[in-house]
C-alpha atoms as one frame of an Amber mdcrd trajectory, in Angstrom:
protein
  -0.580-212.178  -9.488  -4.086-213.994 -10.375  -3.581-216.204  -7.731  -3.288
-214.271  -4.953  -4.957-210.474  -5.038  -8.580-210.494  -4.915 -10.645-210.429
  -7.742 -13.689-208.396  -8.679 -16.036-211.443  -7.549 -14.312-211.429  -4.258
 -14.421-207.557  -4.103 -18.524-208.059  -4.434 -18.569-210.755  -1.942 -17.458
-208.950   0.346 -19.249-206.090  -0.122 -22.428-207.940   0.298 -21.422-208.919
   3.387 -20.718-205.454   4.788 -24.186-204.465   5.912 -24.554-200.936   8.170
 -25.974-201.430  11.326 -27.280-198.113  12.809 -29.208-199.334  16.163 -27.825
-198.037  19.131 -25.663-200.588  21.173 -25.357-203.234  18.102 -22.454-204.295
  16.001 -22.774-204.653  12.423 -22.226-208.386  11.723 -18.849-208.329   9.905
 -17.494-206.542  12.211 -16.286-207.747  15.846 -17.993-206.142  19.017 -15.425
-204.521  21.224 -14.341-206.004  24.596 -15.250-202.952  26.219 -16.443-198.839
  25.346 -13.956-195.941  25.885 -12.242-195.116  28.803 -13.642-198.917  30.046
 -17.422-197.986  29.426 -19.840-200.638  28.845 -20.636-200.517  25.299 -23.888
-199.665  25.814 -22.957-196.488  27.845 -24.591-193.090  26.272 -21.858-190.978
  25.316 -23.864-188.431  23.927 -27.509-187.615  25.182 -29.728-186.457  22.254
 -32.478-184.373  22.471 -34.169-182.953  26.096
């Protein structure tokens, strides 16, 4: 069971790599961008305006 389920060095690792990324339009980096935004969007498309 060792062998194969992760251990608490490889549940670390990979927390280390899973860094937010809160700019608008960006991916974080361990995750992978989407071909395209909802209802075929570009991903940069503003689906919600903020503010006036």
């Amino acid at each position: 069971m060792g062998e194969w389920l992760p251990t608490e060095k490889d549940r670390a690792f990979v927390q280390s790599l899973m860094k937010p990324c809160l700019e608008p339009g960006k991916t974080a980096s361990w995750i992978a961008p989407p071909a395209k935004g909802l209802d075929n969007k570009p991903i940069d498309y503003e689906y919600v305006k903020l503010g006036a």
